[in-house]
C-alpha positions as CSV (number, residue, x, y, z in Angstrom):
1,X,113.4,71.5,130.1
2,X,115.4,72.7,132.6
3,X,114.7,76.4,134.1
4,X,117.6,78.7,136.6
5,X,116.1,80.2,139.4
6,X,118.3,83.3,141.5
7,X,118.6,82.6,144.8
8,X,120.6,85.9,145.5
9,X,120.0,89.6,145.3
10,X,116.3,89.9,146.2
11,X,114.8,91.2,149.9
12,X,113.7,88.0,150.1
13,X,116.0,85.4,151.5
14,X,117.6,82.4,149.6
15,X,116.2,80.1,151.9
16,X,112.4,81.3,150.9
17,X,113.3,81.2,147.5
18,X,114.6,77.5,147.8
19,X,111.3,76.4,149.5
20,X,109.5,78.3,146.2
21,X,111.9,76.0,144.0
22,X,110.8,73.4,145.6
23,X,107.3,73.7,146.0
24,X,107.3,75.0,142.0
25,X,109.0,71.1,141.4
26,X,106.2,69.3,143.4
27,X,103.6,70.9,141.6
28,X,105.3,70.9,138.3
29,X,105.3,67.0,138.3
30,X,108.5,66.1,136.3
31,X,107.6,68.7,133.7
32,X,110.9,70.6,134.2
33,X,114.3,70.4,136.1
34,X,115.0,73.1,138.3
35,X,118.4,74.5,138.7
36,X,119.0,76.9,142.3
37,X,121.9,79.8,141.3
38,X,123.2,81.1,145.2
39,X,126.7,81.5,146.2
40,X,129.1,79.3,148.2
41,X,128.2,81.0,151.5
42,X,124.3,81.1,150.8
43,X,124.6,77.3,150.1
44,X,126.3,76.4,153.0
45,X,123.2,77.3,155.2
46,X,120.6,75.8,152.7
47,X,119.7,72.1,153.1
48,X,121.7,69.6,150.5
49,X,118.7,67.0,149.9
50,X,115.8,69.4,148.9
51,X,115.5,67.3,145.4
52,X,116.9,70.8,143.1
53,X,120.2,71.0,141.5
54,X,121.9,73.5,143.4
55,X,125.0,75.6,141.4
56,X,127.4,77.2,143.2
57,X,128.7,81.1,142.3
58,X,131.0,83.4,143.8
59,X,129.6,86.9,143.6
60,X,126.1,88.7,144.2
61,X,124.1,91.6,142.5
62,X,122.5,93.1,145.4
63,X,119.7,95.9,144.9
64,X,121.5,98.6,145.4
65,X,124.4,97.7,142.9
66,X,124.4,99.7,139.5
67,X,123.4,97.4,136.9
68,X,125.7,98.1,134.2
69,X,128.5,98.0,136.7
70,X,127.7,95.5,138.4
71,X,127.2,92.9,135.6
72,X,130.6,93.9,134.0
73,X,132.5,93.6,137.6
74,X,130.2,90.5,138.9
75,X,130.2,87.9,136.3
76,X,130.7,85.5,138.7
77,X,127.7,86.5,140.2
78,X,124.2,84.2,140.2
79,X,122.5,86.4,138.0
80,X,125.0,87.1,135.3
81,X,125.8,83.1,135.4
82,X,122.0,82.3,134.7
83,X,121.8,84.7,131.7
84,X,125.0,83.0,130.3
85,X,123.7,79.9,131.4
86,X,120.7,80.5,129.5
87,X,122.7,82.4,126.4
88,X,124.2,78.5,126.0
89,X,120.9,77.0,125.7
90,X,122.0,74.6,129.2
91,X,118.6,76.5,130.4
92,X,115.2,76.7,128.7
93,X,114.2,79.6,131.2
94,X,115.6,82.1,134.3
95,X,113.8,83.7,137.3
96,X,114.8,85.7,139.5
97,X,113.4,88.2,142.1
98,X,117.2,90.3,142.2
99,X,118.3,93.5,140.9
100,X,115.7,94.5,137.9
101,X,117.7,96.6,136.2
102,X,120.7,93.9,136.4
103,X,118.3,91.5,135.2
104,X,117.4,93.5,132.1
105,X,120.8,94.9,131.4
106,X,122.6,91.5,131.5
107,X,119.7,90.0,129.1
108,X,119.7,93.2,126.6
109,X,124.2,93.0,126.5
110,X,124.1,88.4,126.2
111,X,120.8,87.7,124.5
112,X,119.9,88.1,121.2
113,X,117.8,90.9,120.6
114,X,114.2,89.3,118.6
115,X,113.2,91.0,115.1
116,X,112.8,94.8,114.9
117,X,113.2,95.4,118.7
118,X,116.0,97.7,119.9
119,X,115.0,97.9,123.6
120,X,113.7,95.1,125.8
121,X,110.9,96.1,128.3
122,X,109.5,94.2,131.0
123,X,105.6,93.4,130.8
124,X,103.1,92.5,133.5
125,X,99.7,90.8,133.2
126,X,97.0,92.5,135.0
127,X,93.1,91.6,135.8
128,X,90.5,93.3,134.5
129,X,86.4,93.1,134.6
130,X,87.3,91.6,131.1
131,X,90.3,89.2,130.9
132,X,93.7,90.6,131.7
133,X,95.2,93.3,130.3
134,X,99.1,93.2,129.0
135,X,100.8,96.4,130.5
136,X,104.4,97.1,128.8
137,X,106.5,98.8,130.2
138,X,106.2,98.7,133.8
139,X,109.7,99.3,135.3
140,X,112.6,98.4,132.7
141,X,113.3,101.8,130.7
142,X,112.7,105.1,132.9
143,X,113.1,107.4,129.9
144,X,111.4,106.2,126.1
145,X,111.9,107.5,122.9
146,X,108.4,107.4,120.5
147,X,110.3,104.8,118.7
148,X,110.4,102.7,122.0
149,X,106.5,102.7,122.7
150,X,106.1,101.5,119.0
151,X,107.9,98.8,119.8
152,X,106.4,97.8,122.8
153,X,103.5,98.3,121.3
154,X,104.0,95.1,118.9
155,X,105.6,93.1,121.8
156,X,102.8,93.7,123.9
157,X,100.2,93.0,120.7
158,X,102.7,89.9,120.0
159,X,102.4,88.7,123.4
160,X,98.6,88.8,123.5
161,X,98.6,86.9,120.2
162,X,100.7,83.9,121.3
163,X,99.3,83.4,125.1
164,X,95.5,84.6,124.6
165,X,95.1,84.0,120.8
166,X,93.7,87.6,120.2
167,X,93.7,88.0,117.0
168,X,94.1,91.6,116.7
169,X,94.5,93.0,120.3
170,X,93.4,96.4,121.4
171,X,96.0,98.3,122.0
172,X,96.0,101.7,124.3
173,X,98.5,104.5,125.6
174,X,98.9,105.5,129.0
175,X,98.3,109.4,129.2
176,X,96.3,111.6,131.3
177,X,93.5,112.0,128.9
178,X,92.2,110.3,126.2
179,X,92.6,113.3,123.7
180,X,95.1,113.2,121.2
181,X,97.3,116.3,122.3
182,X,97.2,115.7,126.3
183,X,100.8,114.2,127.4
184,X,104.3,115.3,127.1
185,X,105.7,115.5,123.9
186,X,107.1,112.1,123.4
187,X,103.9,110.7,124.5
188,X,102.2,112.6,121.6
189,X,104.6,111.6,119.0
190,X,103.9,108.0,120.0
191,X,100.5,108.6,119.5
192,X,101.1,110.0,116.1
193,X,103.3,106.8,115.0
194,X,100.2,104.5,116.5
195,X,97.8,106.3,114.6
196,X,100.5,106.2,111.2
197,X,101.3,102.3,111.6
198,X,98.3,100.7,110.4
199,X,99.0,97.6,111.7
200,X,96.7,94.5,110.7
201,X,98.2,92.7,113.8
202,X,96.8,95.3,116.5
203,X,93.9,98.1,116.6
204,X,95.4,100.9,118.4
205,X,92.5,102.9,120.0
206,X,93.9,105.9,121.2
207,X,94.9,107.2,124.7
208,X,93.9,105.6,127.9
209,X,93.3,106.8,131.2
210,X,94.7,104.8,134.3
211,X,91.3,104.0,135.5
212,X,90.0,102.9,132.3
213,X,92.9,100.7,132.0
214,X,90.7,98.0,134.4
215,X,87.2,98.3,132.8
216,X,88.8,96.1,129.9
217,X,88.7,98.3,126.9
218,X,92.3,97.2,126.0
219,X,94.3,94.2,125.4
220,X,97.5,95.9,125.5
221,X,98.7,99.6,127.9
222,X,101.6,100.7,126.6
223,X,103.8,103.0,128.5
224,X,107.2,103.8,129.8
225,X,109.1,102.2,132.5
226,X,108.8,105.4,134.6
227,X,104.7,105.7,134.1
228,X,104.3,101.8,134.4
229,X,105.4,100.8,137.5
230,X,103.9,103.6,139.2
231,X,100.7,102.6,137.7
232,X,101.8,98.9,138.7
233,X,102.7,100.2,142.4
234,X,99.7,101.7,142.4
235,X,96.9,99.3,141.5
236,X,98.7,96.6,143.9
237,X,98.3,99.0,147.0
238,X,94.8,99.9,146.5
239,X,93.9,96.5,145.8
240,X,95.6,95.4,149.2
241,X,94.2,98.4,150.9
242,X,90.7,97.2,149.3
243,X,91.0,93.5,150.9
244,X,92.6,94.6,153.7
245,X,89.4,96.9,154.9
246,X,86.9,94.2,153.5
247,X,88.4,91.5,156.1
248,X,88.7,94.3,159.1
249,X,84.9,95.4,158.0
250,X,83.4,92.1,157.9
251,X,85.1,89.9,160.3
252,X,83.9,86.3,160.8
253,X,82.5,85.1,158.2
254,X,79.6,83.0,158.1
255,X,77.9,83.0,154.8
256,X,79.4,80.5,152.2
257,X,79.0,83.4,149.2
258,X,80.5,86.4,151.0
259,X,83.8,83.6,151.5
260,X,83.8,82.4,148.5
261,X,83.1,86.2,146.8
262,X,85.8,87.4,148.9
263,X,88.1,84.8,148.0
264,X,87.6,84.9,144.0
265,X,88.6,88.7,144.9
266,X,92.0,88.1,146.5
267,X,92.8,85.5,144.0
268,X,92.4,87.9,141.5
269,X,93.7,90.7,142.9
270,X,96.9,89.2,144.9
271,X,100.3,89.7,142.9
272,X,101.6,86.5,144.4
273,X,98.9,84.9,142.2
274,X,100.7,86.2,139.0
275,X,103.9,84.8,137.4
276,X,105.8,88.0,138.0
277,X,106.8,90.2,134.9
278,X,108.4,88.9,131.3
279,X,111.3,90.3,129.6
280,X,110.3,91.3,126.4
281,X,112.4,91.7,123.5
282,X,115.0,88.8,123.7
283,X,115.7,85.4,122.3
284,X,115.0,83.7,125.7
285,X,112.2,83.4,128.6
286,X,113.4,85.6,131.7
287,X,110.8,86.2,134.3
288,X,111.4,89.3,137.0
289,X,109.7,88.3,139.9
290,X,109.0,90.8,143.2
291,X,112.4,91.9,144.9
292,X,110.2,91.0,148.5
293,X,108.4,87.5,146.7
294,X,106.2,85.3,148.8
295,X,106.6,81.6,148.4
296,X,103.7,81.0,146.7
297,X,104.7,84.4,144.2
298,X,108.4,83.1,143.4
299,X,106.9,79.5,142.5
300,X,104.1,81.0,140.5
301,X,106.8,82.7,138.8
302,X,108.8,79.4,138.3
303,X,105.4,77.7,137.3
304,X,104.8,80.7,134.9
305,X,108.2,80.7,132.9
306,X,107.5,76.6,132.3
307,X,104.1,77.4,130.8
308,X,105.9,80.1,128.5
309,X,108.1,77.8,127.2
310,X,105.9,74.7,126.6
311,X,103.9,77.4,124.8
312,X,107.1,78.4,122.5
313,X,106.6,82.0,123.5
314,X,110.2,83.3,122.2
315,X,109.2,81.2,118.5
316,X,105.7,82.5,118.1
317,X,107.1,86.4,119.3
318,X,109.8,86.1,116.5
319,X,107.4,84.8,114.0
320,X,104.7,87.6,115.0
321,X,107.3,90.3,115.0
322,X,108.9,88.6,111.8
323,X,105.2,89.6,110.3
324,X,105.2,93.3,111.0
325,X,107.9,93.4,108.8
């Protein structure tokens, strides 16, 4: 298994990003063979013996590129090279922490599309008092169609199905009220297409509120990009504004169970612990990772894409999705 890694593009530099690679091989054990994408100059300040394949490119995405323009005028570029890399089968997986709406362009114009999906979306995993919850989309389409949050409806279902074994996952909609004609129009229409699909691979259950969304009522939020990653933004600020104010509060600690308590929390709570978001809806494992990763975030996104494809995610999606049929 070998699995690309972008060193260019993100906030974070490529020399953080290298030490993730790295640490991600350590505690991989052998069980994949990294591959560090960073161009000529980036490499010529990284160390040569750091034990990952390092490939050489001459261009970089940088944030604030336009995506479509920039993949069609940097193909040269780390991030366009991986996708290709990956299109060829030479790479079983791709992370990167770059430009995310590079990332998802380049994978919806060279990757096959999987079985009745005509937008990819990207999808986060997120705790709740009751497992985690699958939220889809949080960041790659601004704008959806009702068509669009049907889909990511059975992605996100899909998804749940394959990594949690759920066999019929609850499935919600982002709105501002759980009755059925609150929203904007699209929103509704989605609603009325849940309600229609009588799907025996999900249960849709209706609208749900953002602060629901965390009580566990649903396996699967669906929303668009726009919606999502405010919701995403969101929850991560409080929950850093929450820990943050608990350490201040309590200072030194002395009592084993408040530490340990306090620690389950962060755990929990801290992004870095999560392996970044999936692209959904193409024939290949492409994790979008933080544009300002820790360390420890881009190598749990590195460790995250290996579980993926020991698991045969991208099979198991196109035989679920091949079901709905």
């Amino acid at each position: 298994m070998r699995i690309g890694i972008d060193l260019m593009g993100s906030d974070s530099p490529p020399s953080r990003l290298l030490e993730a690679a790295e640490l991600a091989a350590e505690e991989l054990q052998g069980r994949a063979s990294l591959v560090a994408l960073a161009s000529h100059e980036a490499l010529r300040d990284l160390p040569k013996e750091c034990g990952i394949e390092l490939f050489p490119t001459e261009e970089e995405i940088t944030m604030d590129d336009l995506p479509l323009v920039a993949i069609r005028r940097k193909r040269l570029s780390s991030l366009v090279w991986g996708m290709r890399l990956l299109k060829s089968k030479e790479l079983d997986g791709f992370v990167s922490a770059g430009n995310t709406g590079a990332l998802i362009a380049a994978a919806a114009l060279l990757l096959p599309a999987l079985p009745t999906i005509s937008r990819p979306a990207l999808l986060a995993t997120l705790p709740t008092l009751h497992g985690n919850v699958a939220v889809i989309d949080i960041g790659g389409n601004v704008s959806c169609k009702p068509s669009h949050l049907l889909q990511f409806a059975r992605m996100g279902a899909a998804y749940k199905r394959c990594v949690d074994g759920i066999t019929a996952p609850r499935v919600g909609l982002l709105n501002i009220g759980t009755e059925s004609q609150k929203g904007t129009s699209g929103v509704r229409e989605a609603y009325d297409a849940l309600l229609l699909e009588k799907n025996p691979h999900f249960t849709f259950i209706g609208n749900i509120e953002g602060r629901e969304a965390f009580s566990g009522v649903v396996d699967v939020l669906v929303c668009d990009g726009f919606s999502g990653n405010v919701f995403l933004k969101t929850a991560e600020g409080i929950s850093s504004f929450i820990l943050s104010h608990l350490d201040e509060a309590l200072g030194p600690r002395t009592s084993p169970e408040v530490e340990a308590a306090l620690s389950s929390l962060a755990r929990r709570v801290n992004y870095a612990e999560y392996p970044g978001a999936i692209i959904c809806g193409v024939e290949g494992v492409v994790i979008k990772c933080h544009g300002f990763s820790s360390t420890q975030a881009m190598c749990n996104g590195i460790k995250g894409a290996c579980n993926l494809i020991e698991n045969a995610l991208i099979q198991n999606l196109k035989a679920a999705l091949t079901a709905t049929l």
